[in-house]
C-alpha positions as CSV (number, residue, x, y, z in Angstrom):
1,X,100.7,121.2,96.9
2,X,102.6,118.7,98.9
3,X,103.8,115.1,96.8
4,X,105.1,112.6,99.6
5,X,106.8,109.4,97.9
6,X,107.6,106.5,99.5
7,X,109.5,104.4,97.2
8,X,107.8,101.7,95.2
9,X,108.2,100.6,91.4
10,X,108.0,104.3,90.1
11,X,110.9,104.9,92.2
12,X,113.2,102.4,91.6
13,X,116.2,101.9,89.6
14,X,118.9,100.6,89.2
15,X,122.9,101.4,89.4
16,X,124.1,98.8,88.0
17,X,126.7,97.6,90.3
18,X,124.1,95.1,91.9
19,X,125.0,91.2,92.0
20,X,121.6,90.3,92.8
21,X,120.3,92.3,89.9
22,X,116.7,94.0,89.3
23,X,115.9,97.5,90.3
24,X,115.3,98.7,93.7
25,X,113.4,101.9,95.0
26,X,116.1,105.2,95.3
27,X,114.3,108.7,93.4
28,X,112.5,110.2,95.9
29,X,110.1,113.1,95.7
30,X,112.2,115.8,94.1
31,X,113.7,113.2,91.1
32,X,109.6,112.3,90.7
33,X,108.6,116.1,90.3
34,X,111.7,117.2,88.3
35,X,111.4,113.9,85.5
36,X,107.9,115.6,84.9
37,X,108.5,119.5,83.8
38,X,104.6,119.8,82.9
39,X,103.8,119.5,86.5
40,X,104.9,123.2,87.0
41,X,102.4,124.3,85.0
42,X,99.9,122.5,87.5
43,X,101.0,123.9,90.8
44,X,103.9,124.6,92.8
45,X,104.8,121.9,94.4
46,X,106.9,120.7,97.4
47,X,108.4,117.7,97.3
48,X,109.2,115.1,100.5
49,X,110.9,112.1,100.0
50,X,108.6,110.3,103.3
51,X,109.9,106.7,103.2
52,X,112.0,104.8,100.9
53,X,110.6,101.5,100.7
54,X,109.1,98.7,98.6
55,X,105.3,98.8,99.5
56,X,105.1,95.6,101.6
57,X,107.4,96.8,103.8
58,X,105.1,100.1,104.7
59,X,103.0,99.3,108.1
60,X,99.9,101.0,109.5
61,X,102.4,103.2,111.9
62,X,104.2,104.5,108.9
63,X,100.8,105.4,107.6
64,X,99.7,106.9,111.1
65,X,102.9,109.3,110.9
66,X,102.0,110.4,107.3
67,X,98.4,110.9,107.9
68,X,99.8,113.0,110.7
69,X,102.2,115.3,108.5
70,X,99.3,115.6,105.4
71,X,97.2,117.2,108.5
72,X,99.8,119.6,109.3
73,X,100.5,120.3,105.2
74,X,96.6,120.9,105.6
75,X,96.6,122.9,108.0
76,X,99.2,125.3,106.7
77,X,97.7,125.8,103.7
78,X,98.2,123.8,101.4
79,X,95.5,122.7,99.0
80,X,96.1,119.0,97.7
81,X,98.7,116.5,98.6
82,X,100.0,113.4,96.0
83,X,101.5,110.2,97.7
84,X,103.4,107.9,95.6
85,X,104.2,104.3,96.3
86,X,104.5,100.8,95.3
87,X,101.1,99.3,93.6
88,X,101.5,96.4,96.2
89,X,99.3,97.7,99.0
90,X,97.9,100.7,97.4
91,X,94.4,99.6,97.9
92,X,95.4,99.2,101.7
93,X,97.3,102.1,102.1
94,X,95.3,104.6,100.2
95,X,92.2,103.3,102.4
96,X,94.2,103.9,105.6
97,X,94.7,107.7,105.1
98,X,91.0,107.9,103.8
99,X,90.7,106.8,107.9
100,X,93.3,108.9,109.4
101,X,93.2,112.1,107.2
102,X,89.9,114.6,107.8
103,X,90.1,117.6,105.7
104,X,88.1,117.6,102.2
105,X,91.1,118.7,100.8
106,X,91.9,115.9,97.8
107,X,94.9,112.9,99.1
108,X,95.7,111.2,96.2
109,X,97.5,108.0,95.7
110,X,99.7,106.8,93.0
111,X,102.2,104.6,91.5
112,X,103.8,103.2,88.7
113,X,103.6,99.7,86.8
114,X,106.9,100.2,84.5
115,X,109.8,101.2,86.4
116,X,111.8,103.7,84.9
117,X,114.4,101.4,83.4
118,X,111.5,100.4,80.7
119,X,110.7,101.5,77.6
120,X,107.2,103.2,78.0
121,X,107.3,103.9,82.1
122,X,104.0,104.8,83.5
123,X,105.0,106.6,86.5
124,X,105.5,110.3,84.7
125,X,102.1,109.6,83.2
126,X,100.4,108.6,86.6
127,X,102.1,111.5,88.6
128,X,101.2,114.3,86.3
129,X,97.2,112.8,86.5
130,X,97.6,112.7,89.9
131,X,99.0,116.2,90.4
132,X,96.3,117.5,88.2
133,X,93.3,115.7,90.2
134,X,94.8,117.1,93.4
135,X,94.5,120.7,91.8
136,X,91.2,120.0,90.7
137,X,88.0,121.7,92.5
138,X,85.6,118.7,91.7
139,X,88.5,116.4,93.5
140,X,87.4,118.4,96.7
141,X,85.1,116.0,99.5
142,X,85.7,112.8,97.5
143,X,88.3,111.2,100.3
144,X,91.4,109.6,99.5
145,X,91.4,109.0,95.5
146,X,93.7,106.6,93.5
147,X,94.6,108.0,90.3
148,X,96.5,105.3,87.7
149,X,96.2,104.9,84.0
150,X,94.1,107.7,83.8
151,X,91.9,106.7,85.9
152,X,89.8,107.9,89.0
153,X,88.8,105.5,91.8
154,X,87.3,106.2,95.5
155,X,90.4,104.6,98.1
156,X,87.2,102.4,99.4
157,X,86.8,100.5,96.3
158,X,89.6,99.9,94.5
159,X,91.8,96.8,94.1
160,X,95.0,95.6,92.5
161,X,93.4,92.7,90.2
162,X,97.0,92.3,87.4
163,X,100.5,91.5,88.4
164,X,102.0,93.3,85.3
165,X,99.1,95.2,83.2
166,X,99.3,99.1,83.8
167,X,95.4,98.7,83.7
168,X,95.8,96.9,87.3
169,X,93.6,99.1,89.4
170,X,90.0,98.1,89.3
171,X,86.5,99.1,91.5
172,X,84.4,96.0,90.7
173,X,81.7,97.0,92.9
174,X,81.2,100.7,91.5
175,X,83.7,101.7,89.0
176,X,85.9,104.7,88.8
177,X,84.4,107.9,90.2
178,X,86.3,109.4,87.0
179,X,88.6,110.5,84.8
180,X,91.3,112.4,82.9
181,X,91.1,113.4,79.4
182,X,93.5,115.8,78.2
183,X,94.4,116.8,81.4
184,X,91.2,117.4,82.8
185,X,89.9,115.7,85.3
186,X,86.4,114.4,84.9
187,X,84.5,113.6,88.1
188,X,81.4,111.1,86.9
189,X,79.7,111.0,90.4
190,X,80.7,111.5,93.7
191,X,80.4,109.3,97.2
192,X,79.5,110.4,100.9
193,X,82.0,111.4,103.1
194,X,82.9,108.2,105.4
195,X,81.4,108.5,108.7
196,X,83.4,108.9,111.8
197,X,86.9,110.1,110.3
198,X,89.1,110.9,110.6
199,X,89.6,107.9,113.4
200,X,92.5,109.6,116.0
201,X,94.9,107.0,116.2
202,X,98.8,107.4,118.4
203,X,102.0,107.0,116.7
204,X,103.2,103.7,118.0
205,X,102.1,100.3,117.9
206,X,99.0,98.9,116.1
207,X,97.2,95.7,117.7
208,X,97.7,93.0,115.0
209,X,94.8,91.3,112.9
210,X,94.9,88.2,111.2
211,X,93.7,87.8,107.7
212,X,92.2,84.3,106.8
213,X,90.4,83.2,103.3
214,X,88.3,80.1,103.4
215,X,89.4,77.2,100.5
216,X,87.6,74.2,99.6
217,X,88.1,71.6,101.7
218,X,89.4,73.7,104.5
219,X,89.8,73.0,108.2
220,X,89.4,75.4,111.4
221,X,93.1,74.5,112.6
222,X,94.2,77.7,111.4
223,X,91.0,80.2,113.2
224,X,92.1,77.8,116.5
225,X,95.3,79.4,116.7
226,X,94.5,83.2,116.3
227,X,94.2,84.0,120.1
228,X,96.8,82.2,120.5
229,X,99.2,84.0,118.5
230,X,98.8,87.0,119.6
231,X,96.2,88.7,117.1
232,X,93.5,91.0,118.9
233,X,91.3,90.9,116.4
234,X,90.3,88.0,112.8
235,X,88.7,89.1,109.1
236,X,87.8,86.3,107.5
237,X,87.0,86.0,103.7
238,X,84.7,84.1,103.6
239,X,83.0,82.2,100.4
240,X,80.4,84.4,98.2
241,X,77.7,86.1,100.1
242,X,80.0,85.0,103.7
243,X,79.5,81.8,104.1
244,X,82.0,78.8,105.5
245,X,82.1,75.0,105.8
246,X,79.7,74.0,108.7
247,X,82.2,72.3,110.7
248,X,84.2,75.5,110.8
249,X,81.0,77.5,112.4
250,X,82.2,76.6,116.4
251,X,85.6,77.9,116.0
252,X,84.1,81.2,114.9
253,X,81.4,81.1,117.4
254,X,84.3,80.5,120.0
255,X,86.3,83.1,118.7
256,X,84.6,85.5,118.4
257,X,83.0,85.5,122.0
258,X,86.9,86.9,123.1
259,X,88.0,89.2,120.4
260,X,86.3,90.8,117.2
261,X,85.9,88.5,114.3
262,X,84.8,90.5,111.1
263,X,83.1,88.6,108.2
264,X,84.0,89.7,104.6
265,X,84.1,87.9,100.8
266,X,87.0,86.9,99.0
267,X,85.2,87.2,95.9
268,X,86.0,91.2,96.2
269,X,83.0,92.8,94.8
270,X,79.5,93.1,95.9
271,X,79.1,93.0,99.7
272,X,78.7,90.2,102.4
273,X,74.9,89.3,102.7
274,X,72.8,89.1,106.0
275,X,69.5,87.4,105.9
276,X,69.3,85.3,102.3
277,X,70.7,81.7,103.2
278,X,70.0,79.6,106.6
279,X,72.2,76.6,106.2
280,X,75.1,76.0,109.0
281,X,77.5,78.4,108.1
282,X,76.0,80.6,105.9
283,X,75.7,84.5,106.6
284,X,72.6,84.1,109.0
285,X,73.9,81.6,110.8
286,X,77.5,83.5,111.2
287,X,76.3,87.1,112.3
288,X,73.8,85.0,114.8
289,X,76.9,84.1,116.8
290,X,78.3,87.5,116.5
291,X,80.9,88.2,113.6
292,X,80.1,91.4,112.3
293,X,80.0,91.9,108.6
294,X,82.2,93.6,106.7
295,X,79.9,94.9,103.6
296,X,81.4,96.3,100.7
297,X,84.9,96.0,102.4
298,X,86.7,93.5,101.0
299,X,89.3,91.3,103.0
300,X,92.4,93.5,103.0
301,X,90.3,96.9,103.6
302,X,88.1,95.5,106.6
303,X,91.7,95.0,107.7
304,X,92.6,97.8,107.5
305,X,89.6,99.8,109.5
306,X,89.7,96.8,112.1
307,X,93.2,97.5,112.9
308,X,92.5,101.0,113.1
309,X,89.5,100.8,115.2
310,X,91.4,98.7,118.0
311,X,94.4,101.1,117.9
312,X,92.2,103.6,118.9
313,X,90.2,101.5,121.5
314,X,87.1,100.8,120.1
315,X,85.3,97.9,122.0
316,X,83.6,95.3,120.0
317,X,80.0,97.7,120.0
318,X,82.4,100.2,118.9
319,X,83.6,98.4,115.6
320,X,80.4,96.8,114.8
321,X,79.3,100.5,114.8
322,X,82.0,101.5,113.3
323,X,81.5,99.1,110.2
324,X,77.4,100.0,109.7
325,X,78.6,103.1,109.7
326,X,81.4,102.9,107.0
327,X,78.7,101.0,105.2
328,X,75.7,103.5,105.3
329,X,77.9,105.9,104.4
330,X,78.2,105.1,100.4
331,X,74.3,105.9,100.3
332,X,73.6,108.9,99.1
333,X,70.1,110.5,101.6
334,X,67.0,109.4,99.6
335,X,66.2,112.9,97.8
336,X,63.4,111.4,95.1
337,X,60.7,113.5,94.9
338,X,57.9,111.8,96.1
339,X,55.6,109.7,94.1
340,X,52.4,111.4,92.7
């Protein structure tokens, strides 16, 4: 088994020589494995100190170029690989490797909430869980998984919702998948395989997307300047079921007749609607003028797979496509016996 860190809060430390103060990411891989002796009795492990960063300074090419080296790990043999970071963009980054990444071998993604300067750190706890849901059989097929507070969750569902709590990590739409209970993993059920990964994206640049929320009262100054900025592509969380002030609606419309517009919720759980409401602006009246809708994909994760899809030259048919599909894909075929 491979663990990759990156930096992030169960990294960081401090020296205490700092003016500024605080604790900053510097263990990497190795300090992570050895600070958690139990481990051993998990699986070997090699350890590879990837990046050494605070999570919102991680990009989609860093991701790209670790998706890349958990293929090769993969491809060598190895059965399970842990990747620890900061909790910032978790729910972003562990969503981009279940893109990139296509072997059913388990990727699992963890952090820490107490750095290791606090009394009652979290980060031993959380890597040992992880290690031992990489390991697992049941783990195999199940995509990238993010493993925190004992805790299972599918990489397509989960969310940061707490600044401070160890109990951050949420999936308000389904739940976790599982969990851990004296060092077992527990696998409750278990989702499709995401169609079309893994998506083959080059190391290099990625086209940018903007990411807007809607806000009472708000104006379409902001969705005016998009193209102009540069951005090839828009997700906008919308309110509720995906709707937006009326006056807002030709902007959209204008937009996205040049470059994809994707339509999610900023409520982040449930999924956009399509055919319930009729008034300017709603969800009817939006996909009629040719955003696409985002489904169970909340802002940040339609992000995510937008970005991705245009890095690896998808037209707009391509990422509406590739969105349905992404979509379908948490339905499980209709096996029901039929009715007598």
């Amino acid at each position: 088994m491979t663990v990759f860190s990156l930096g992030g809060t169960i990294a960081s430390t401090s020296d205490g020589r700092s003016a500024a103060g605080g604790v900053t990411p510097r263990l990497g891989a190795r300090e992570l494995v050895e600070a958690v002796p139990q481990i051993q009795e998990v699986a070997e492990l090699e350890a590879v100190a990837f990046r050494q960063t605070a999570s919102g300074d991680l990009t989609l090419p860093d991701l790209v170029a670790l998706a890349a080296e958990i293929t090769r790990r993969f491809e060598q043999g190895v059965h399970g690989v842990v990747v620890t970071q900061g909790t910032d963009t978790i729910e972003e980054t562990s969503f981009a490797l279940d893109l990139l990444v296509a072997s059913d071998r388990p990727v699992v993604v963890t952090g820490a909430m107490r750095n290791p300067t606090l009394a009652g750190p979290d980060g031993p706890a959380n890597l040992l869980a992880a290690v031992q849901v990489a390991a697992a059989p049941s783990a195999v097929g199940l995509g990238t998984l993010v493993v925190f507070n004992d805790e299972v969750h599918a990489a397509r569902f989960v969310r940061k919702t707490h600044t401070s709590s160890p109990a951050t990590f949420r999936s308000v739409t389904v739940g976790p998948v599982g969990w851990i209970v004296e060092g077992r993993p527990r696998i409750a059920f278990r989702l499709p395989a995401l169609a079309g990964v893994p998506y083959r994206v080059a190391e290099g640049a990625v086209p940018p997307v903007a990411l807007l929320t809607s806000a009472l009262g708000d104006d379409s100054r902001l969705v005016g300047h998009v193209a102009a900025s540069g951005y090839s592509g828009l997700v906008l969380e919308a309110f509720g079921g995906g709707h937006v002030p009326a006056h807002v609606v030709p902007a959209l419309e204008e937009l996205a007749a040049r470059l994809p517009v994707v339509l999610a919720s900023r409520t982040g759980g449930g999924e956009v609607l399509r055919q319930t409401y009729g008034f300017p602006g709603s969800e009817r009246d939006l996909l009629s003028r040719g955003l696409v809708p985002a489904g169970f994909l909340d802002g940040r994760k339609a992000r995510i797979l937008l970005s991705i899809l245009l890095a690896s030259g998808r037209d707009l048919d391509g990422v509406r496509t590739a969105f349905d599909e992404v979509n379908d894909s948490v339905s499980l075929p209709d096996t029901a016996p039929a009715a007598r």
